[in-house]
Kinemage of the C-alpha trace (Angstrom):
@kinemage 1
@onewidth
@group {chain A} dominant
@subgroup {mainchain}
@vectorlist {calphas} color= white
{ca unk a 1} P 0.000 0.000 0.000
{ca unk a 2} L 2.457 2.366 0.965
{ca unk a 3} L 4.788 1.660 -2.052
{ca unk a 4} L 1.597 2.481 -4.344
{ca unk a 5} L 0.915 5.789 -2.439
{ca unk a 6} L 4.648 6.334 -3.165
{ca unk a 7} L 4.033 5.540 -6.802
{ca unk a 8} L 1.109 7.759 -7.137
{ca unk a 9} L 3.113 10.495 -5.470
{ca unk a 10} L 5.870 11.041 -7.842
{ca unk a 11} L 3.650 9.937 -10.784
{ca unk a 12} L 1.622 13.543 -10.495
{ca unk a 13} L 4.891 14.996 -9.416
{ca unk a 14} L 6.657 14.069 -12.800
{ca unk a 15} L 3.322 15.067 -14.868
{ca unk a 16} L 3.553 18.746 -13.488
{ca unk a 17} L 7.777 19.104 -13.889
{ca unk a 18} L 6.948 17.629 -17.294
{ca unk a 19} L 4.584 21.113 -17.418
{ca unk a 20} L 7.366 22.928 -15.867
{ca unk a 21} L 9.835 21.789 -18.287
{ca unk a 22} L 7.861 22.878 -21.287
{ca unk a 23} L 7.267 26.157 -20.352
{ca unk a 24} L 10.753 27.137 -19.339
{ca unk a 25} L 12.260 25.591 -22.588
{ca unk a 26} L 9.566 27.775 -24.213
{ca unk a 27} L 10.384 30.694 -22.549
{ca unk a 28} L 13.849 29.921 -23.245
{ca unk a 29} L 14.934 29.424 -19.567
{ca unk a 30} L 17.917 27.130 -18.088
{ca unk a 31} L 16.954 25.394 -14.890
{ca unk a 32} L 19.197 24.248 -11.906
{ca unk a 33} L 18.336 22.319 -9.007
{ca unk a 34} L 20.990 22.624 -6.646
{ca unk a 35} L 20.585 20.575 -3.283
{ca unk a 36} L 22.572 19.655 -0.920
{ca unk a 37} L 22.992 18.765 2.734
{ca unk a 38} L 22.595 21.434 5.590
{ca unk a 39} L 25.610 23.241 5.936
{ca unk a 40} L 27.167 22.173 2.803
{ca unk a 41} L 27.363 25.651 1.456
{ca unk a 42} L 24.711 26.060 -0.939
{ca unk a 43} L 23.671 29.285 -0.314
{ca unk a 44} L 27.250 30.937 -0.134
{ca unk a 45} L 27.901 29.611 -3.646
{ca unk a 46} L 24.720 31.428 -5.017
{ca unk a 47} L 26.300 34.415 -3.251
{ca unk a 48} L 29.398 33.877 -4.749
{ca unk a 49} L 28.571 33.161 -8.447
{ca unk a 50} L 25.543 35.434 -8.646
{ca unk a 51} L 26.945 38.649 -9.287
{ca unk a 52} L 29.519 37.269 -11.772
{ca unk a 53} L 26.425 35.431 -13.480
{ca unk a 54} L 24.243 38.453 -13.440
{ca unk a 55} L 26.617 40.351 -15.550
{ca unk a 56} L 26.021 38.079 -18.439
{ca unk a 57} L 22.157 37.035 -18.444
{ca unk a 58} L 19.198 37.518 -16.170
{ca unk a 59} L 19.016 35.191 -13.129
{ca unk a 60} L 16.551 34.453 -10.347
{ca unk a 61} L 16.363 32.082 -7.770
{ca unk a 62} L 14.028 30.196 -5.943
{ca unk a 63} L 14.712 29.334 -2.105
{ca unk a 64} L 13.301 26.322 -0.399
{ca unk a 65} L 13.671 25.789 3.644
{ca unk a 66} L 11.834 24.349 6.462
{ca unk a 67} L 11.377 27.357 8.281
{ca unk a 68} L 12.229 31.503 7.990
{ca unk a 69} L 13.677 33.241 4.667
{ca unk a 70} L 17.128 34.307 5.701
{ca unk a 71} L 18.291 32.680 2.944
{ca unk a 72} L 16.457 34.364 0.552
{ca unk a 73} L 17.427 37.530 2.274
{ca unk a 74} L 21.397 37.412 1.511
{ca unk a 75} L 20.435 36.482 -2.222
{ca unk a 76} L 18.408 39.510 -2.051
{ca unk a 77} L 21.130 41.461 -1.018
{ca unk a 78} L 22.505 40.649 -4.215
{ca unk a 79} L 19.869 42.390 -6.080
{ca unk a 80} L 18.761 38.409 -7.590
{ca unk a 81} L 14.860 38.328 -7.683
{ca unk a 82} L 13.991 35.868 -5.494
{ca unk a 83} L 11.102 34.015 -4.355
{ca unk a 84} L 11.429 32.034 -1.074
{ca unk a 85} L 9.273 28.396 -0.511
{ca unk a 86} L 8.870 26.764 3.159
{ca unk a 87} L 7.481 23.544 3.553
{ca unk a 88} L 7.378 23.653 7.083
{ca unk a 89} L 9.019 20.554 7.574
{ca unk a 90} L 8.369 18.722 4.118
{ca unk a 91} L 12.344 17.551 3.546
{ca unk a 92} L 11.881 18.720 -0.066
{ca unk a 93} L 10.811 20.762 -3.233
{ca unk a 94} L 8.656 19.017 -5.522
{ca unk a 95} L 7.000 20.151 -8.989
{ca unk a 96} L 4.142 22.169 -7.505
{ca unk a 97} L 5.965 24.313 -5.490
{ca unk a 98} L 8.500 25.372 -7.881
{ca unk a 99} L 5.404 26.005 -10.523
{ca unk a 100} L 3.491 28.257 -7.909
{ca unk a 101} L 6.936 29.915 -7.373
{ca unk a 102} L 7.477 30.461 -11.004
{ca unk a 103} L 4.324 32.178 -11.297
{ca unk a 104} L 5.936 35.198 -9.240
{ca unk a 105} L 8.586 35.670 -11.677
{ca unk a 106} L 9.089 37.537 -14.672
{ca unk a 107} L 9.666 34.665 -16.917
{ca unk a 108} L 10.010 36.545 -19.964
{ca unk a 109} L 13.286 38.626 -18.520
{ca unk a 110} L 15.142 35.505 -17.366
{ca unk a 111} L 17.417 33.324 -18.991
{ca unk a 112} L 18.106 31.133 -15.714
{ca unk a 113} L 16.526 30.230 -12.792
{ca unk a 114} L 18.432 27.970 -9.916
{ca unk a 115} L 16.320 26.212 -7.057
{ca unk a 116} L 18.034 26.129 -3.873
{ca unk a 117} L 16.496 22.747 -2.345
{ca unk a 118} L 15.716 22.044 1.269
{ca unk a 119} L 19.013 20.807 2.983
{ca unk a 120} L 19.043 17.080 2.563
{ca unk a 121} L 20.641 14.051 0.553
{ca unk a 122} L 17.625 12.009 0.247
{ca unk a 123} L 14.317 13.780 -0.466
{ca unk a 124} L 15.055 16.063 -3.481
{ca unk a 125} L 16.651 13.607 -5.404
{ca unk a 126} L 13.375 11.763 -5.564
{ca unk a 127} L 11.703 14.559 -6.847
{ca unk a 128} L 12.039 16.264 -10.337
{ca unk a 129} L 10.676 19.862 -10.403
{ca unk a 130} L 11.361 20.765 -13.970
{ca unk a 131} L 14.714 21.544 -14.074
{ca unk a 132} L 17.325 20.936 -16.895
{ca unk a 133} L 20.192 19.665 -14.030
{ca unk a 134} L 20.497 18.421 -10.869
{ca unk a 135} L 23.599 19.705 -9.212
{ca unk a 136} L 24.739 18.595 -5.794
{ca unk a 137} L 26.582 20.262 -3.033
{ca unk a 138} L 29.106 18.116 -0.996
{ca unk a 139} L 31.321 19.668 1.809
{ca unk a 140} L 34.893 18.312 2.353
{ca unk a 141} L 33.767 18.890 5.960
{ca unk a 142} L 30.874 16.127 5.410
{ca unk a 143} L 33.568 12.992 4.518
{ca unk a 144} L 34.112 11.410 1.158
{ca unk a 145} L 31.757 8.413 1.838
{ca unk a 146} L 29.066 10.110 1.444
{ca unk a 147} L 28.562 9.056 -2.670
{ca unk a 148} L 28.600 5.606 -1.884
{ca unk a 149} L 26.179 5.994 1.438
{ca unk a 150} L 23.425 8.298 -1.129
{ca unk a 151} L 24.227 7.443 -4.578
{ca unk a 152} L 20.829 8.311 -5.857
{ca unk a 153} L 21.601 12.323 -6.021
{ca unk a 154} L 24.640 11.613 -7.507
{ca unk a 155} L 23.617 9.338 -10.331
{ca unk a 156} L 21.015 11.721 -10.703
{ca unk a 157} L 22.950 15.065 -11.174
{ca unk a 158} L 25.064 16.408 -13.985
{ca unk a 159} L 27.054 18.460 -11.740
{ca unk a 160} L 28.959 17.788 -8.204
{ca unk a 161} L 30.482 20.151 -6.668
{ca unk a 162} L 33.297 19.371 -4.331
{ca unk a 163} L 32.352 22.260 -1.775
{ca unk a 164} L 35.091 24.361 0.936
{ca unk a 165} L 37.820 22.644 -1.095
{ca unk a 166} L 40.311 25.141 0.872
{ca unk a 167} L 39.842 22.840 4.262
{ca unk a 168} L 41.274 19.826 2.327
{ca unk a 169} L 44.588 19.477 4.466
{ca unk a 170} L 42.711 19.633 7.355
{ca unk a 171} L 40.440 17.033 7.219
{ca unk a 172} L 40.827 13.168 6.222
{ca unk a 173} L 38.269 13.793 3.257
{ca unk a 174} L 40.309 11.544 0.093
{ca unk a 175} L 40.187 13.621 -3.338
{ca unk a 176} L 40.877 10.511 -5.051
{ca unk a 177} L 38.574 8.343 -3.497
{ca unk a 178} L 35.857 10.584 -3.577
{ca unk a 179} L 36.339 11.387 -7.286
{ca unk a 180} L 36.502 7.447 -8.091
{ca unk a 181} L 33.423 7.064 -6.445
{ca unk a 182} L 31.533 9.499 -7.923
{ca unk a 183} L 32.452 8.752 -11.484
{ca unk a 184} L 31.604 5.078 -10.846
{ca unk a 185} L 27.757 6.338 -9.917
{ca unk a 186} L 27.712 8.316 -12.518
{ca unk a 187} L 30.610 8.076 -15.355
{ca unk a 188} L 29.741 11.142 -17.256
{ca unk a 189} L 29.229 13.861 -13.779
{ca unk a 190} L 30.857 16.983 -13.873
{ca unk a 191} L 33.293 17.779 -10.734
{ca unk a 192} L 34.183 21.194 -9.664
{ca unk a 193} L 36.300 21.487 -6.630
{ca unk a 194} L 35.108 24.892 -5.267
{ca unk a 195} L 35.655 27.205 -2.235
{ca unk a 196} L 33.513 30.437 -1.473
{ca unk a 197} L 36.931 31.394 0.785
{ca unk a 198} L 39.934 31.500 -1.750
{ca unk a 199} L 37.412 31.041 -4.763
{ca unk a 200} L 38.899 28.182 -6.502
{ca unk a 201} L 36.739 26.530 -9.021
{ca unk a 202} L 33.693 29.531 -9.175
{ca unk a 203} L 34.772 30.949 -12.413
{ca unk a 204} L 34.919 27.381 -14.294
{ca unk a 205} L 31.068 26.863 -12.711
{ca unk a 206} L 30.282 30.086 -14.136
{ca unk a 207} L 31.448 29.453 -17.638
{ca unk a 208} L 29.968 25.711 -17.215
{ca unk a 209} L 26.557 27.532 -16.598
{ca unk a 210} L 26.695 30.636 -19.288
{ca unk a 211} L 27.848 27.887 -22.063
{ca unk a 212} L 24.723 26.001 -21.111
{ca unk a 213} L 22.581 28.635 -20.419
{ca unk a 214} L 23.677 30.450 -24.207
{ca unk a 215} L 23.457 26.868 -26.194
């Protein structure tokens, strides 16, 4: 019973990001769906890469959390329209949500939009909301087993980014391992080793994103 509830569940879900998916691509709009555990650094990225995005194409972003919007007020501070999504406790985005938040944007001035997901390695990688990608956030501080201990989100995204890359030597987090890992859940994924502290790796995510966004 519960497996068919489960069924039914992501069967509408897929039906509306199916929707969501035709509409951006005919408003000619680029979708990410970056998730990510808590703490990960998902929301410093955005701070970090939005401005040197913004000076290339339109961008707006879509903020999902449990609770409060004070992560949709720093991306606000970088003058990104933003609309902000709680689920008060729901451990994930699904189609709907992203399709009511759409609705408050100006789709016909925006060449990307990038959902933040709710903070968690499970849930959104169950649920498609329309998006082009799935790209994943994974802290050096959060050990290099984690692709092997959830390798649904990383078979299903296009992108991983190898997050606070700077705390390397100070942590027993193995590059290699990690990287062999992740290409054996997914052999084609994209790796960016990235830090919002010393910047390494931003600029190649940028240019990753403007040469799809521009295709």
């Amino acid at each position: 019973m519960e497996v068919k509830v489960m069924k039914n569940i992501l069967g509408e879900n897929d039906k509306i990001a199916d929707e969501n998916r035709k509409l951006f691509a005919e408003k000619n709009i680029t979708v990410i769906n970056l998730m990510g555990s808590p703490g990960s650094g998902k929301t410093s990225l955005l701070e970090k890469i939005l401005s040197k995005l913004a000076e290339k194409i339109k961008v707006a972003v879509i903020e999902g959390d449990l609770f409060t919007a004070k992560d949709a007020e720093r991306i606000e501070r970088q003058n990104i329209s933003v609309v902000q999504i709680n689920t008060a406790g729901g451990c994930h985005l699904d189609a709907a949500m992203v399709r009511r938040a759409a609705e408050s944007l100006n789709l016909d001035e925006l060449n990307l939009i990038i959902v933040e997901n709710v903070g968690n390695l499970v849930c959104p990688a169950e649920f498609d909301v329309g998006e082009n990608f799935k790209a994943v956030v994974l802290s050096i501080t959060e050990g290099d087993d984690k692709p092997l201990k959830y390798p649904l989100i990383f078979k299903e995204s296009a992108i991983t980014l190898l997050n606070k890359i700077d705390l390397l030597p100070y942590t027993n987090f193995n590059l290699q391992n990690a990287r062999a890992d992740l290409t054996t859940i997914h052999p084609n994924i994209k790796i960016f080793e990235t830090s919002c502290t010393n910047g390494a790796g931003l600029d190649d995510f940028c240019d990753w994103i403007l040469k799809e966004v521009t295709k």
